[in-house]
C-alpha positions in Angstrom: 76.2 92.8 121.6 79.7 91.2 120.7 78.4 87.8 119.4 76.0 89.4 116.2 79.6 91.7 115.6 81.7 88.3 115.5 79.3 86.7 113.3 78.4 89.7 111.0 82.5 89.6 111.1 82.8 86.4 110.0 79.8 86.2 107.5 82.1 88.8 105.8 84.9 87.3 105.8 83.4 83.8 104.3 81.9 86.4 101.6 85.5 88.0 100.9 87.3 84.4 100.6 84.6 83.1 98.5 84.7 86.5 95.8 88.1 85.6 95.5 87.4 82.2 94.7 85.0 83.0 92.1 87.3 85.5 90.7 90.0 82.7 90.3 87.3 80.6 88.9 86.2 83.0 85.9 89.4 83.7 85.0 90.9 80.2 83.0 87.1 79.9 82.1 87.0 83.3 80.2 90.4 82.3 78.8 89.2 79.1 77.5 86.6 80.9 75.7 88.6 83.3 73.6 88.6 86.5 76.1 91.6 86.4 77.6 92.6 89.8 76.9 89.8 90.7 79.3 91.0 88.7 82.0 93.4 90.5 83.6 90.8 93.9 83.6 88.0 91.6 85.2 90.8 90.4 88.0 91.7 94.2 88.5 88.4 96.3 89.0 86.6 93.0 90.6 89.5 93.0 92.8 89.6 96.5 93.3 86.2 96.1 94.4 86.5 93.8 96.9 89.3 95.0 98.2 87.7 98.5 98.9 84.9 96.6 100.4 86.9 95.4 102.8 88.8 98.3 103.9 85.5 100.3 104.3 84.0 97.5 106.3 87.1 97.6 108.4 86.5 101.4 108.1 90.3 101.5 107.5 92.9 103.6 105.0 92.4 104.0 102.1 88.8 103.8 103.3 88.6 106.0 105.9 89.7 110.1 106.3 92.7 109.2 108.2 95.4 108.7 105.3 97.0 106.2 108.2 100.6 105.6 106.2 103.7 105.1 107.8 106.5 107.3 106.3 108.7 104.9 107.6 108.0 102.3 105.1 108.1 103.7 101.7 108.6 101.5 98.5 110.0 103.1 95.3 108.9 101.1 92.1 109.5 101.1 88.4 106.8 99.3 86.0 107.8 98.8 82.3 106.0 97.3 79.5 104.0 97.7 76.6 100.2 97.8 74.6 100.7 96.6 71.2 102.5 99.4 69.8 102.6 101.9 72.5 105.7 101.7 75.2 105.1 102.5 78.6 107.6 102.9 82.2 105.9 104.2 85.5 107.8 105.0 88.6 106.1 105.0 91.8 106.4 106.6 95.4 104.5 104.3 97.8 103.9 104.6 102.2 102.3 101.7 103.6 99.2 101.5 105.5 99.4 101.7 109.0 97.7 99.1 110.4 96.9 95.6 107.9 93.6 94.1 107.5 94.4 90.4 108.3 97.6 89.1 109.5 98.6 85.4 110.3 101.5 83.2 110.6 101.0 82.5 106.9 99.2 85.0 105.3 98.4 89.0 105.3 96.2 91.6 103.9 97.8 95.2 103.9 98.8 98.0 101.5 100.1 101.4 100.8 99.1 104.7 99.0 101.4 105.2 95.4 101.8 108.4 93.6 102.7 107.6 90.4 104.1 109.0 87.2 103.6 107.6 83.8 105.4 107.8 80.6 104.2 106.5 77.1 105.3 106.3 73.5 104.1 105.1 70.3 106.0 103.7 67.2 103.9 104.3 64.5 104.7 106.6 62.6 101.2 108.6 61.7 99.5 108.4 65.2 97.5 111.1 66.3 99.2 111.8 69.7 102.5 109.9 69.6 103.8 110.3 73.4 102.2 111.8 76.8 102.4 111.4 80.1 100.4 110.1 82.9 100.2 111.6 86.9 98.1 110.2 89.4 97.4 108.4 93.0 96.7 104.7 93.5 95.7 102.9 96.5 97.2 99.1 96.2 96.2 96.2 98.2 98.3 93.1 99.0 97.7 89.5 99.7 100.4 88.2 100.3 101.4 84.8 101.5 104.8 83.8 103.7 107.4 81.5 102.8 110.5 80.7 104.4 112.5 83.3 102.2 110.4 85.2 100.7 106.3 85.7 99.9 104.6 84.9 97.2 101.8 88.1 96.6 98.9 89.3 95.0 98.4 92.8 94.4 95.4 95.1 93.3 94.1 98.8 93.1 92.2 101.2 91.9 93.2 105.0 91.6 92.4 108.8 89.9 94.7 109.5 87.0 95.5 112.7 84.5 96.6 112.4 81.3 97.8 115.6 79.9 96.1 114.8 76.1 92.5 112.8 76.3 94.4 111.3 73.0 96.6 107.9 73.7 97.9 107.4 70.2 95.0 106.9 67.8 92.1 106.6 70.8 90.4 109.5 72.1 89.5 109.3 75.5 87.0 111.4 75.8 88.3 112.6 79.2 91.8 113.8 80.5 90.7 112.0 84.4 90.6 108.3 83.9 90.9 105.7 86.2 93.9 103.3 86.5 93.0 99.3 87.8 96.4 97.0 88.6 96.4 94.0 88.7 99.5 92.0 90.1 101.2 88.6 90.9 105.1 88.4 92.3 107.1 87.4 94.7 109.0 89.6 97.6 111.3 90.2 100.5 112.0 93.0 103.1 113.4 94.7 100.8 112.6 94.0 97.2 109.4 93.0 95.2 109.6 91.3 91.8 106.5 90.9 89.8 104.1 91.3 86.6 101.8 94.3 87.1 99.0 94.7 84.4 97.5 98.2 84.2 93.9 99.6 82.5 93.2 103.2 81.9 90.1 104.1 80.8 87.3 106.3 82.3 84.8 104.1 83.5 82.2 104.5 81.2 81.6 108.4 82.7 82.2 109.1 78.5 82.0 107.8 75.2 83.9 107.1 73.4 85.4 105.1 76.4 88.6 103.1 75.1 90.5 101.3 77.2 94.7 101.2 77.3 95.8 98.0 78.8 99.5 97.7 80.4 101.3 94.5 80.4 104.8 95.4 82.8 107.5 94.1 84.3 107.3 95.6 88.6 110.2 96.0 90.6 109.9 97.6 93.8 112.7 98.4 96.6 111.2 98.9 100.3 113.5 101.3 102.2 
């Protein structure tokens, strides 16, 4: 009974470490080809979608009806950057999950819940819907790997988001609920995490027109 669970368990695994190879692969080869603004949305929802695979394999948080955070390990984060011509700052209120989905020595798989807030602007001066704001909840997985002083991470997620106008500047979005997909690479400590965080709103295709918003920020996060 315990043997076919091991190797169903480790079939898995192989699978998950080989996605993420492939997803590393496609990336510089996209990039070479002219379609690099589209990289970093295929490394967030591909992501995102292994990385719920695995938690509801594991039948884990955020994949499971347990919430399983630990309100003793909050992180506070603020992500600012831009899209062309639009401004954009997000502050975050994140718990970690409970238990992790693979740790080592080296290497660990864990996460937490953020509820975010989002605030954007635009600069030119005849746009439709010049500034708004964004509310939402994000579930954000991290790989992370351990140094000697600090780790060296990789984060990604996929979460429900409002906007109060279905209008971002001159782009209708047919719908108010969108989805947000992060993407993320940085490093961190106990306490601190310094990084690049690339964000996509859009609505998944549920209606057209479907436009997507795409992020670039600066992350900082403080663990407390």
């Amino acid at each position: 009974m315990h043997s076919w669970k091991k190797q169903i368990s480790l079939r898995f695994k192989q699978l998950f470490l080989a996605g993420l190879s492939f997803l590393c692969l496609i990336g510089p080869q996209n990039a070479s080809a002219g379609q690099s603004n589209n990289d970093p949305m295929t490394l967030a929802i591909a992501g995102s979608i292994i990385s719920f695979g695995m938690a509801c394999y594991q039948g884990k948080a955020p994949c499971s009806l347990s919430p399983g955070i630990d309100t003793d390990q909050l992180t506070f984060s603020l992500d600012k950057g831009s899209d062309n011509t639009i401004d954009h700052i997000r502050i975050a209120l994140g718990a970690d999950w409970k238990e992790k989905f693979y740790e080592s020595p080296n290497f660990e798989i864990g996460g937490r819940w953020e509820i975010n807030a989002n605030r954007w602007s635009s600069s030119l001066s005849n746009a439709d819907n010049k500034d708004g704001y964004i509310l939402g909840i994000t579930p954000v997985f991290q790989y992370s790997y351990k140094l000697s002083k600090f780790d060296l991470y990789m984060e990604t997620g996929a979460g429900l988001q409002f906007l109060n106008d279905a209008t971002i500047e001159n782009e209708f979005k047919s719908t108010q609920f969108q989805f947000g997909d992060i993407f993320g690479l940085g490093i961190k400590n106990k306490q601190f995490e310094l990084g690049y965080r690339y964000l996509h709103i859009s609505n998944a295709g549920i209606e057209i027109p479907n436009p997507g918003t795409d992020f670039h920020n600066i992350h900082l996060g403080y663990r407390f």
